[in-house]
Biopython code that builds the backbone (N, CA, C, O; Angstrom):
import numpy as np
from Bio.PDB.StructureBuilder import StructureBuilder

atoms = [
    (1, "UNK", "N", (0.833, -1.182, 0.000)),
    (1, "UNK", "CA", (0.000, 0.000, 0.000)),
    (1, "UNK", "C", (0.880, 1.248, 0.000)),
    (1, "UNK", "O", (1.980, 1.325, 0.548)),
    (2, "UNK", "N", (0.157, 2.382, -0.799)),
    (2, "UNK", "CA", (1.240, 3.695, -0.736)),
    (2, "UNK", "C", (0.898, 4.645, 0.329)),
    (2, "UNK", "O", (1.416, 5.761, 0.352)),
    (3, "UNK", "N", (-0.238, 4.124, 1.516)),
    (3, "UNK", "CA", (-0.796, 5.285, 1.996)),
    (3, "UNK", "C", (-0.609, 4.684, 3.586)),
    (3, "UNK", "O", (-1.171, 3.601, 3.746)),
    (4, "UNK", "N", (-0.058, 5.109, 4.519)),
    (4, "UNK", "CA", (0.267, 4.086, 5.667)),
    (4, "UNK", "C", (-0.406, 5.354, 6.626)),
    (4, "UNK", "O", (-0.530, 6.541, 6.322)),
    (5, "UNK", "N", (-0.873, 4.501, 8.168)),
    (5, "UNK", "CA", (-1.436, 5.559, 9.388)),
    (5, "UNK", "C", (-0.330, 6.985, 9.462)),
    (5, "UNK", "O", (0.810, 6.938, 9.001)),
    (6, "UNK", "N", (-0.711, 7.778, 9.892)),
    (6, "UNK", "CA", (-0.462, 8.984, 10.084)),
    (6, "UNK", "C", (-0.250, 10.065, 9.410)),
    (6, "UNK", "O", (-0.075, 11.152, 9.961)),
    (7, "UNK", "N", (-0.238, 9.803, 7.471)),
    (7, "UNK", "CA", (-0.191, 10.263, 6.632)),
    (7, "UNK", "C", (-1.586, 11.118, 6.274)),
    (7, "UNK", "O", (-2.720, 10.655, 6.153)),
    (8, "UNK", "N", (-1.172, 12.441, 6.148)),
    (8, "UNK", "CA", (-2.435, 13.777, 5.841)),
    (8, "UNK", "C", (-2.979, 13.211, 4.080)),
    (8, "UNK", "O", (-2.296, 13.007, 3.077)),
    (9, "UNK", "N", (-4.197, 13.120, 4.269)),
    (9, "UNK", "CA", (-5.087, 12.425, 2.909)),
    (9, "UNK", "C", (-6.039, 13.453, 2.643)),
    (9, "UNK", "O", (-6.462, 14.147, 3.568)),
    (10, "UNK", "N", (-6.416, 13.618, 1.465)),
    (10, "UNK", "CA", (-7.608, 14.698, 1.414)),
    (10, "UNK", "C", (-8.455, 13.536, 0.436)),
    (10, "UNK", "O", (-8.086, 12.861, -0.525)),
    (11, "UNK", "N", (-9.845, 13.653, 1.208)),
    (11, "UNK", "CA", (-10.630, 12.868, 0.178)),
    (11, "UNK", "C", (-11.608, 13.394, -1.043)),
    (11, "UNK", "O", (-12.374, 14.358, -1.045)),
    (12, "UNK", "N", (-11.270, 12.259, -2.272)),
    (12, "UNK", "CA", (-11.489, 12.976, -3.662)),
    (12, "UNK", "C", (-13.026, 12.394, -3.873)),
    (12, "UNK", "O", (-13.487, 12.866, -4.911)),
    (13, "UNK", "N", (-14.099, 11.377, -3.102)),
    (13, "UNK", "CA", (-14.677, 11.617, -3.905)),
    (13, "UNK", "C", (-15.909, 11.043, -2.692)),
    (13, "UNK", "O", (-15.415, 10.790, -1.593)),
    (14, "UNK", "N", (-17.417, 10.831, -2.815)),
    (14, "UNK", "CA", (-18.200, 10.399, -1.609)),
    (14, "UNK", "C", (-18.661, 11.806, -1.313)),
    (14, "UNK", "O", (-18.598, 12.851, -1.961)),
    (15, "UNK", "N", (-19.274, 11.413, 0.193)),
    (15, "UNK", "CA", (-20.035, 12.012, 0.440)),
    (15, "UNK", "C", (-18.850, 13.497, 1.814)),
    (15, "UNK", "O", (-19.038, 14.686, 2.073)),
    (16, "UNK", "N", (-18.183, 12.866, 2.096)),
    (16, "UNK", "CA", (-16.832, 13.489, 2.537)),
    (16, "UNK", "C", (-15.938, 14.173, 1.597)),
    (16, "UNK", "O", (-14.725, 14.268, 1.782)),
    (17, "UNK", "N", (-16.650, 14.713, 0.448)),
    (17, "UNK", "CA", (-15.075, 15.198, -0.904)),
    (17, "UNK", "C", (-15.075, 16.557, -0.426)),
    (17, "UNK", "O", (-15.911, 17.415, -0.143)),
    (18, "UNK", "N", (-13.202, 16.367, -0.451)),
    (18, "UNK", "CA", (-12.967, 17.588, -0.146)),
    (18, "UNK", "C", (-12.561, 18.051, 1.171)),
    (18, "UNK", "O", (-12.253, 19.227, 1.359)),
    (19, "UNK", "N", (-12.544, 16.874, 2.407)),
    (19, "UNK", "CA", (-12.162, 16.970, 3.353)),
    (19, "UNK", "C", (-10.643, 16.621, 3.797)),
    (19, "UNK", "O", (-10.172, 15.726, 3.097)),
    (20, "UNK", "N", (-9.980, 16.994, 4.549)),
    (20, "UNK", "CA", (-8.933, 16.588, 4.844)),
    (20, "UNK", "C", (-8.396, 16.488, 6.202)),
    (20, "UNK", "O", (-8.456, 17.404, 7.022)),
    (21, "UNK", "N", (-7.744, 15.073, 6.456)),
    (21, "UNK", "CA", (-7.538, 14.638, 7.344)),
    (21, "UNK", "C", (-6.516, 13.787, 7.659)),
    (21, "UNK", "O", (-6.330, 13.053, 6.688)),
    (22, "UNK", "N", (-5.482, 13.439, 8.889)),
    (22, "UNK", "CA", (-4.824, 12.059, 9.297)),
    (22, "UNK", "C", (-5.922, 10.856, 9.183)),
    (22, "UNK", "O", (-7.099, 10.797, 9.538)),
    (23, "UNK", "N", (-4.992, 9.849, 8.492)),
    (23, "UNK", "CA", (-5.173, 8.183, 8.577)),
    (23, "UNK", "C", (-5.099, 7.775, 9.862)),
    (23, "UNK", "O", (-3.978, 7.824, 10.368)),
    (24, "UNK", "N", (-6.334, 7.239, 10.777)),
    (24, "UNK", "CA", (-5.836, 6.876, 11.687)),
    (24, "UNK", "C", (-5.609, 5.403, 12.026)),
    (24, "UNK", "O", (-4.964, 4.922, 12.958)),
    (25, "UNK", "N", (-6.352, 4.750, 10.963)),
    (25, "UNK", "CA", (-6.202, 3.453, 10.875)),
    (25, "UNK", "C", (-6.397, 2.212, 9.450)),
    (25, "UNK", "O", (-7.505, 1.695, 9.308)),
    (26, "UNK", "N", (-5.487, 1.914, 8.685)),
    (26, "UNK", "CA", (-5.432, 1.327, 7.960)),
    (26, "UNK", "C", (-5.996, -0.003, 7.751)),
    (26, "UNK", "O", (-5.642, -0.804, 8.616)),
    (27, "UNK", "N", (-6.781, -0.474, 6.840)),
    (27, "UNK", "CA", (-7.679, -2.170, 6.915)),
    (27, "UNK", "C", (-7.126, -2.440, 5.373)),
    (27, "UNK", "O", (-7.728, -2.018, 4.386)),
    (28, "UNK", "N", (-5.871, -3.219, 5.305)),
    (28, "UNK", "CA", (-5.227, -3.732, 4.013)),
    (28, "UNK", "C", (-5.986, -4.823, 3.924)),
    (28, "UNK", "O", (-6.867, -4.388, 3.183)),
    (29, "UNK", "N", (-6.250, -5.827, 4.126)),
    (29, "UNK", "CA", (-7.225, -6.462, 3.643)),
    (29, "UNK", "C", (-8.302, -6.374, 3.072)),
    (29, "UNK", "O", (-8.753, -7.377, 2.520)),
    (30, "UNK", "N", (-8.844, -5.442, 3.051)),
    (30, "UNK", "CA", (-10.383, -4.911, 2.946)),
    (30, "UNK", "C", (-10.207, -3.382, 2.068)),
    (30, "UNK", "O", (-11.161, -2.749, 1.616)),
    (31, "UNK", "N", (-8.760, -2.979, 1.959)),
    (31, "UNK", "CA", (-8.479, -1.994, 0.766)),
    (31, "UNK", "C", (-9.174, -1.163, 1.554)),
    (31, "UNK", "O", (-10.296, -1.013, 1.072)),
    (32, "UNK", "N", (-9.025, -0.552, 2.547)),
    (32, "UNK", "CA", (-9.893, 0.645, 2.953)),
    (32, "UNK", "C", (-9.170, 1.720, 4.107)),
    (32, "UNK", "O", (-7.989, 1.414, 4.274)),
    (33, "UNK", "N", (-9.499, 2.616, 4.737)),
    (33, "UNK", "CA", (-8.410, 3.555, 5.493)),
    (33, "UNK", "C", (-9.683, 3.948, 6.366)),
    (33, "UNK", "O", (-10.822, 3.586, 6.070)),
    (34, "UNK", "N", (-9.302, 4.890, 7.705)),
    (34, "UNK", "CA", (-10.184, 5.351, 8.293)),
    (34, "UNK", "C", (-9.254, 6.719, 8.481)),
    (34, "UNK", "O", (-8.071, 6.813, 8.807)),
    (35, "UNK", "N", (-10.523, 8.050, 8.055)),
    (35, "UNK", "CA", (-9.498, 9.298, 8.132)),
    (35, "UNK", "C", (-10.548, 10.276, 8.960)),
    (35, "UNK", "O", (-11.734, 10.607, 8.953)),
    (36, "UNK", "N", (-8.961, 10.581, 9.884)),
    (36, "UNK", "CA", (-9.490, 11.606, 10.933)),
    (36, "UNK", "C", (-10.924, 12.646, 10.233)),
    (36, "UNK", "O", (-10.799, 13.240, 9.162)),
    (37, "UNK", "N", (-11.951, 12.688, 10.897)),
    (37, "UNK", "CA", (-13.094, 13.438, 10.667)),
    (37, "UNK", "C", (-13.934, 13.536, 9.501)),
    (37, "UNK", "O", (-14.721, 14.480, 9.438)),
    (38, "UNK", "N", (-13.849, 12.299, 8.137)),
    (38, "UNK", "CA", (-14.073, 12.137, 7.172)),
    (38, "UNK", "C", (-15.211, 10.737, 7.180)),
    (38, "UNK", "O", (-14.807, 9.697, 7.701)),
    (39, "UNK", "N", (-16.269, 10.773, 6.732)),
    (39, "UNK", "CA", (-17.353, 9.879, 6.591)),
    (39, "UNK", "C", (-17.826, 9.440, 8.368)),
    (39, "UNK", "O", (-17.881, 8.350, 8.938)),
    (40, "UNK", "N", (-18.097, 10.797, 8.818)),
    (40, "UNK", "CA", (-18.929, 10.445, 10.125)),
    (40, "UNK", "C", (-20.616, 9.404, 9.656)),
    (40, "UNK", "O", (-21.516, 9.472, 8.819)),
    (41, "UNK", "N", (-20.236, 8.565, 10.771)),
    (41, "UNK", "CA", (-21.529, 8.140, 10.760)),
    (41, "UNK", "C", (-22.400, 8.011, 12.449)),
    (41, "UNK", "O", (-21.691, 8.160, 13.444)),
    (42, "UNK", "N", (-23.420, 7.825, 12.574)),
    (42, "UNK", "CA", (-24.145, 7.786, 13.917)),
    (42, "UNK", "C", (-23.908, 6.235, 14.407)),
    (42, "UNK", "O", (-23.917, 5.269, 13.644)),
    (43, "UNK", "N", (-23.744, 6.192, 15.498)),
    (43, "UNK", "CA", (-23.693, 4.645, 16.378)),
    (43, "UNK", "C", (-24.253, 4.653, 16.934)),
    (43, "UNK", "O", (-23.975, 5.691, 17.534)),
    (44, "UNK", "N", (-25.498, 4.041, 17.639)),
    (44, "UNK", "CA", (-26.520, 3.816, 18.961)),
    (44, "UNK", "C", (-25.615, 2.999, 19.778)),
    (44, "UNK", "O", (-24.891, 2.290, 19.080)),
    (45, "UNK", "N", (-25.419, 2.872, 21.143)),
    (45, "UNK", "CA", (-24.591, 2.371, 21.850)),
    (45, "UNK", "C", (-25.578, 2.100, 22.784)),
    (45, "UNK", "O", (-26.519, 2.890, 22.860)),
    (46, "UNK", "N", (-25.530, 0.900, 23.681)),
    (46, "UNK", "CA", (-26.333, 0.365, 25.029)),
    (46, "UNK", "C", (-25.320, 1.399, 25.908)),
    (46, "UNK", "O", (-24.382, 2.059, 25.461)),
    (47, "UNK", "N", (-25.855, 1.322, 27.421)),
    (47, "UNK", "CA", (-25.396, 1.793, 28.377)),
    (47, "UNK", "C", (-23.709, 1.124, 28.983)),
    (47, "UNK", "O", (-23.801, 0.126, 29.697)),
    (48, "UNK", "N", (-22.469, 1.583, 28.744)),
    (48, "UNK", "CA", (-21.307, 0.296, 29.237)),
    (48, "UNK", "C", (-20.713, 1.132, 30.175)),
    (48, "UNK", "O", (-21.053, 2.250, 30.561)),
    (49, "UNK", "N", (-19.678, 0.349, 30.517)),
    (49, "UNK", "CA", (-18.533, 1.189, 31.280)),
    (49, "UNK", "C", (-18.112, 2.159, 30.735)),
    (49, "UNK", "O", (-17.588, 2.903, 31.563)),
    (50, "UNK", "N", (-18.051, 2.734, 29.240)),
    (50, "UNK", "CA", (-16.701, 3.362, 28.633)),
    (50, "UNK", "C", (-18.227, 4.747, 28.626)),
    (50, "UNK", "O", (-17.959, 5.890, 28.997)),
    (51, "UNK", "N", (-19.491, 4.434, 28.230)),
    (51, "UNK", "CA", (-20.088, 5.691, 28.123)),
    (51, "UNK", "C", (-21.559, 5.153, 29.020)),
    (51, "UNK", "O", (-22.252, 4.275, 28.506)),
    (52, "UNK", "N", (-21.938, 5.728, 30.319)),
    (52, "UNK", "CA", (-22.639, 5.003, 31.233)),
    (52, "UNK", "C", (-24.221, 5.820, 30.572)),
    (52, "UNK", "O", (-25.250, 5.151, 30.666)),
    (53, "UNK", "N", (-24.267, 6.582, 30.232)),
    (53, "UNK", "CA", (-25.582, 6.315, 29.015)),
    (53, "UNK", "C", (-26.023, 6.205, 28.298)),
    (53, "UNK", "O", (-27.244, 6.238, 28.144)),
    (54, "UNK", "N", (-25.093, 6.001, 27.446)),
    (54, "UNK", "CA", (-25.655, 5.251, 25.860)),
    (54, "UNK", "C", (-25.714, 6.642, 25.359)),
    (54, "UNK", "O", (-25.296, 7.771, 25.617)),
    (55, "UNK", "N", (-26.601, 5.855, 24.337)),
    (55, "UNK", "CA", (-26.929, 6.810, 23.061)),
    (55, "UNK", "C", (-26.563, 6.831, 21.701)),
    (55, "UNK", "O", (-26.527, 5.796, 21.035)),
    (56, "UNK", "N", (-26.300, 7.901, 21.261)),
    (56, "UNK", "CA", (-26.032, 8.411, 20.043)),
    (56, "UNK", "C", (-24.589, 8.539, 19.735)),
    (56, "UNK", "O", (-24.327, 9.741, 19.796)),
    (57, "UNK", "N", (-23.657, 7.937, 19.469)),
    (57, "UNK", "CA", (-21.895, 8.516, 19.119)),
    (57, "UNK", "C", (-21.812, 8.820, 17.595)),
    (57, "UNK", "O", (-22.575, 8.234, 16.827)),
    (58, "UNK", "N", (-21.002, 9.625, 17.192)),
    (58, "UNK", "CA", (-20.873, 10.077, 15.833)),
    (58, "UNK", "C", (-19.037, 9.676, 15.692)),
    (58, "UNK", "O", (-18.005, 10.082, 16.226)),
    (59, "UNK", "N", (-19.343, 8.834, 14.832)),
    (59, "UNK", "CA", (-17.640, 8.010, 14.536)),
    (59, "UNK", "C", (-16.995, 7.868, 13.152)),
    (59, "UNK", "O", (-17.728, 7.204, 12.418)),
    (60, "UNK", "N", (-16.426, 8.071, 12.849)),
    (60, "UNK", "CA", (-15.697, 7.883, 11.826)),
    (60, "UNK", "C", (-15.624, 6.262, 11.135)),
    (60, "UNK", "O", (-15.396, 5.213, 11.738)),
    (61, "UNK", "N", (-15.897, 6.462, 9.683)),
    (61, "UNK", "CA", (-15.981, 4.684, 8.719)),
    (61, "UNK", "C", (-15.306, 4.751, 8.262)),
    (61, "UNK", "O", (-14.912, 5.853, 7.882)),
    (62, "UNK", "N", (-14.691, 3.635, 7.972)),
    (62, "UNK", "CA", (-13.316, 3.171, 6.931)),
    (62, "UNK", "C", (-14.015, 3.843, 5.348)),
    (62, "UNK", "O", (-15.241, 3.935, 5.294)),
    (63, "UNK", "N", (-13.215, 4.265, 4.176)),
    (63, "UNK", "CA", (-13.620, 4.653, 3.333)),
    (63, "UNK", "C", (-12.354, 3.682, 2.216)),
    (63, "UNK", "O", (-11.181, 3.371, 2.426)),
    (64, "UNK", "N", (-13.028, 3.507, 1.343)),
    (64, "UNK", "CA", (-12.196, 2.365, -0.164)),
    (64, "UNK", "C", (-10.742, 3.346, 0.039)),
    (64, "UNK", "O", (-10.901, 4.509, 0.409)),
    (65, "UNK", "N", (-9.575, 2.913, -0.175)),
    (65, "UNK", "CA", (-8.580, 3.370, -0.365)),
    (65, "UNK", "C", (-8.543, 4.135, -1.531)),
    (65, "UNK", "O", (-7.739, 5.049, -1.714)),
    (66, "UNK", "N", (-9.239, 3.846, -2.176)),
    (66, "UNK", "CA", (-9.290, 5.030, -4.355)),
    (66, "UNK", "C", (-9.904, 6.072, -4.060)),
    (66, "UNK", "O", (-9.640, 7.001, -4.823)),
    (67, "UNK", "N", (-10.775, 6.352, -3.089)),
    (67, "UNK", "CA", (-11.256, 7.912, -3.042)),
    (67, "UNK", "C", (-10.646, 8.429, -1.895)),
    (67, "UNK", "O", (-11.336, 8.960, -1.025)),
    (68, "UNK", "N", (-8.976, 8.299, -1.753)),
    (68, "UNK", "CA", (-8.048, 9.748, -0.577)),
    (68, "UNK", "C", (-7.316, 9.627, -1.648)),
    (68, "UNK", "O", (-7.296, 8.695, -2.452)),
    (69, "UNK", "N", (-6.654, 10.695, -1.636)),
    (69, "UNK", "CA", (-5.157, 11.072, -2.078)),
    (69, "UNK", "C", (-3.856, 11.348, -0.962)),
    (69, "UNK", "O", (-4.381, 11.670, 0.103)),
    (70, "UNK", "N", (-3.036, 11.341, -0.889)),
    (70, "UNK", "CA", (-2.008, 12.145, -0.035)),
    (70, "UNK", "C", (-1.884, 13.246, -0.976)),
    (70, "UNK", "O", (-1.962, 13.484, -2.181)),
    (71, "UNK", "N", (-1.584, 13.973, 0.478)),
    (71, "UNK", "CA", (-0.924, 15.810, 0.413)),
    (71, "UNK", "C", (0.281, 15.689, 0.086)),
    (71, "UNK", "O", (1.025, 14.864, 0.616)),
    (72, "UNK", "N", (0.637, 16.489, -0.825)),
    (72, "UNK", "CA", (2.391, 16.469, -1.290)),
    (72, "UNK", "C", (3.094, 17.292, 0.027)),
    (72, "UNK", "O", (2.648, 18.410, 0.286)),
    (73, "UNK", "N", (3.835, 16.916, 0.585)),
    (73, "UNK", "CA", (4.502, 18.097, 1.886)),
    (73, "UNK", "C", (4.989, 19.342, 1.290)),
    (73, "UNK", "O", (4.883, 20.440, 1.836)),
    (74, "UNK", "N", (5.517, 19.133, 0.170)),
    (74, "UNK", "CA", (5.885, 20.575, -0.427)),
    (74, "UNK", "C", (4.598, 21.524, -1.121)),
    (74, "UNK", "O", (4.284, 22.622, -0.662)),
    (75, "UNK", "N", (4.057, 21.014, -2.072)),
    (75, "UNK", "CA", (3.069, 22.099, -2.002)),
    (75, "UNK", "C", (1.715, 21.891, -1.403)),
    (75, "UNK", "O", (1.006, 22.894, -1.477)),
    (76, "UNK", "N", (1.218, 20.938, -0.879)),
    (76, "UNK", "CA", (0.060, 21.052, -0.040)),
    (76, "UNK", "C", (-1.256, 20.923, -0.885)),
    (76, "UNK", "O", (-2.385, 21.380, -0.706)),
    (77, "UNK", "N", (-0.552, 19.912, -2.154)),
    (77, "UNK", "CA", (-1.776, 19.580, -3.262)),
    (77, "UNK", "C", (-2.122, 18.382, -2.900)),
    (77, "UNK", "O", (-1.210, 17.997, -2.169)),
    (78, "UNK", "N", (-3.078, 17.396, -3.004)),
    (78, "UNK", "CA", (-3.094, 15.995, -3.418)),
    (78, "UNK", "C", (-2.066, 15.595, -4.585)),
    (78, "UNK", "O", (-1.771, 16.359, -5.503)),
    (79, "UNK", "N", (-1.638, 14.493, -4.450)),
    (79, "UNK", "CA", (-0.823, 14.200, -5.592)),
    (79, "UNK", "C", (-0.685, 12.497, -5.724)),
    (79, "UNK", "O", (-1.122, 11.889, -4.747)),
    (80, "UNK", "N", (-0.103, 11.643, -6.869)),
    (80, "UNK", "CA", (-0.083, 10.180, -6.381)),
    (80, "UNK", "C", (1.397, 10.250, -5.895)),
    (80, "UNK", "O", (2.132, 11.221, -5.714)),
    (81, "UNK", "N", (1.635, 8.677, -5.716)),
    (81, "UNK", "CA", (2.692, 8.087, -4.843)),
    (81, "UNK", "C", (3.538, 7.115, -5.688)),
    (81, "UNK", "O", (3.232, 6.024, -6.169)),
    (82, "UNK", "N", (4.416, 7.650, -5.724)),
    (82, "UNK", "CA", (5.953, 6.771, -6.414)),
    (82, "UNK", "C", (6.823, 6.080, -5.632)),
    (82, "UNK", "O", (6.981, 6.454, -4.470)),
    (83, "UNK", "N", (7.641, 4.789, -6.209)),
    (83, "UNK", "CA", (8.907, 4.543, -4.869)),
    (83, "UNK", "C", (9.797, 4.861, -6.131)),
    (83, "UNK", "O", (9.593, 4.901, -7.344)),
    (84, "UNK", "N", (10.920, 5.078, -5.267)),
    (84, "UNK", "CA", (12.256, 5.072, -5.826)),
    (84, "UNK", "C", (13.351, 4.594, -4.797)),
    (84, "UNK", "O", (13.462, 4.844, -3.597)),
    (85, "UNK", "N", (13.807, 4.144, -5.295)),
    (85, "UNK", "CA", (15.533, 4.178, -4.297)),
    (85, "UNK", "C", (15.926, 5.645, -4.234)),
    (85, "UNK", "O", (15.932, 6.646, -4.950)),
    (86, "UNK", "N", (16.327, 5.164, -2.722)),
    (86, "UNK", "CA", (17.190, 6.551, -2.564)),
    (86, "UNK", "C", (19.115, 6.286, -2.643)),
    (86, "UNK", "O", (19.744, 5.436, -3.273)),
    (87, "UNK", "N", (19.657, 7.501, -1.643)),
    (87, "UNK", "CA", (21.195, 6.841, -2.208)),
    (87, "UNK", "C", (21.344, 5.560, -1.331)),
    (87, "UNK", "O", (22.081, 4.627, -1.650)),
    (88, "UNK", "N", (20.661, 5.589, -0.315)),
    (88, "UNK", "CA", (21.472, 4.512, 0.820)),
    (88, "UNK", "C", (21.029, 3.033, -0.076)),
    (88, "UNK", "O", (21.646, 1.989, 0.138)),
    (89, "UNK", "N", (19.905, 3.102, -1.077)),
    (89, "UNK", "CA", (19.369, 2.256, -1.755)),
    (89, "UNK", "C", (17.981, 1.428, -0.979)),
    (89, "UNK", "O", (17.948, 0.197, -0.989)),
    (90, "UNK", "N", (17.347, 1.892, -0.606)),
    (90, "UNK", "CA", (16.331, 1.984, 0.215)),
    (90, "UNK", "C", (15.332, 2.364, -0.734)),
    (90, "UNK", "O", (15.383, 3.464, -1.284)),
    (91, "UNK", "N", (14.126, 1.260, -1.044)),
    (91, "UNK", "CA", (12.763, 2.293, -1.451)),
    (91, "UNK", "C", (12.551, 2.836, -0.529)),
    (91, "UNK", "O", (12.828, 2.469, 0.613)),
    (92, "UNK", "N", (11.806, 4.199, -0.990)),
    (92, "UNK", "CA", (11.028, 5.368, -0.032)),
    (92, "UNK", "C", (10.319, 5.665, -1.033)),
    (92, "UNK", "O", (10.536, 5.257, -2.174)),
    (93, "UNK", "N", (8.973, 6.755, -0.533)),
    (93, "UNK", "CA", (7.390, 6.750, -0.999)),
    (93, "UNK", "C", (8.129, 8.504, -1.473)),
    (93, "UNK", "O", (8.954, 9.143, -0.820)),
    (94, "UNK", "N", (7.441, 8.913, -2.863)),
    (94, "UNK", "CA", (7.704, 10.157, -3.513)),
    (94, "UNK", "C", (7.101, 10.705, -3.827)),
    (94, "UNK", "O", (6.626, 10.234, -4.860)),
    (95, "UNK", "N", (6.503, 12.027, -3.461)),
    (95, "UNK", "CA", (5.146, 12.494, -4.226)),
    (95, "UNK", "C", (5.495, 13.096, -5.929)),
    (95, "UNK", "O", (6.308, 13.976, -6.213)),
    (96, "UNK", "N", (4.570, 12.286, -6.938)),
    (96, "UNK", "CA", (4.724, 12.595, -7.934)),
    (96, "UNK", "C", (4.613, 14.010, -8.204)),
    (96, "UNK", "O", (4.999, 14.015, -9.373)),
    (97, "UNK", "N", (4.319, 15.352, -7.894)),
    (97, "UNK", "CA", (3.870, 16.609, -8.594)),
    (97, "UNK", "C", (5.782, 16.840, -8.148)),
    (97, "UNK", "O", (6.711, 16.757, -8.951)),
    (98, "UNK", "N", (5.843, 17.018, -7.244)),
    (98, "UNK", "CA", (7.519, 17.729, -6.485)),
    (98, "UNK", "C", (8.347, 16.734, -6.530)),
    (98, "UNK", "O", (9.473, 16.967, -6.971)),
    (99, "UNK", "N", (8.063, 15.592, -6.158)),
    (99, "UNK", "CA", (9.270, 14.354, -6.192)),
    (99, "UNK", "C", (9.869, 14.777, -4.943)),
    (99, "UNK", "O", (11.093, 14.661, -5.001)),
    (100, "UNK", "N", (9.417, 15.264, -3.740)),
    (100, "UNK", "CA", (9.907, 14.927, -2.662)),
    (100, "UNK", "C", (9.430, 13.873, -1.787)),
    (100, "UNK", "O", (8.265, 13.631, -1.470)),
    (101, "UNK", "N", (10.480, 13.290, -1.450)),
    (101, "UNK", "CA", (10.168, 12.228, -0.182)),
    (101, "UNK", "C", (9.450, 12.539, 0.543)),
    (101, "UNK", "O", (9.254, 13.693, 0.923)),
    (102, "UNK", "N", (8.755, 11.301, 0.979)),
    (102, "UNK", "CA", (7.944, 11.212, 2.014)),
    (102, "UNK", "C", (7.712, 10.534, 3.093)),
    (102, "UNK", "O", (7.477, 9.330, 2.992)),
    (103, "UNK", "N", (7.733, 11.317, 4.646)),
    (103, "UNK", "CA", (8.118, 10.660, 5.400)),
    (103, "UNK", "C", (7.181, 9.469, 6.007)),
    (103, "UNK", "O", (7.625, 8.715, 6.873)),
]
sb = StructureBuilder()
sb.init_structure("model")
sb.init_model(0)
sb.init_chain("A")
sb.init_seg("    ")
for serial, (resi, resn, name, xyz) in enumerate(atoms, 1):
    if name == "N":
        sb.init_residue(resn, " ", resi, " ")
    sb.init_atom(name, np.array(xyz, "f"), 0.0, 1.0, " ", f" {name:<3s}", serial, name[0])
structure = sb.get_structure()
């Protein structure tokens, strides 16, 4: 995958386009990402330990990996994702518009 947790994504397409956010959790199996504040949905919850009255929670859904992009760090566009070797000879992830690395 070119898009790993903690990486800034802006999403291109759904009902969330146009938002932007951290990955906070990646589902490679299932081709999908979950991004900070992007495709809220409502949860009804029983009464538990973690929230002692229930209700209503508004949470974040995994969304298909084809509708985010990553942010290029240099100009702050969406852009896709390249590897290359670097000198030590190491692939590392490159944003195609600038061709700078990415951390």
């Amino acid at each position: 995958m070119k898009i790993k947790k903690g990486d800034t994504v802006k999403v291109i397409a759904g009902d969330s386009k146009g938002k932007e956010g951290k990955i906070l959790e990646v589902l490679a199996s299932a081709n999908r990402v979950v991004v900070e504040g992007a495709n809220m949905v409502s949860k009804h919850t029983k009464p538990n330990a973690t929230s002692p009255n229930g209700g209503i929670i508004k949470q974040e859904a995994a969304l298909h990996i084809s509708n985010v992009m990553l942010i290029d760090p240099k100009s702050g566009k969406p852009t896709r994702v390249g590897r290359i070797k670097n000198a030590a000879g190491k692939l590392v992830r490159v944003a195609k518009i600038s061709g700078e690395e990415i951390k």
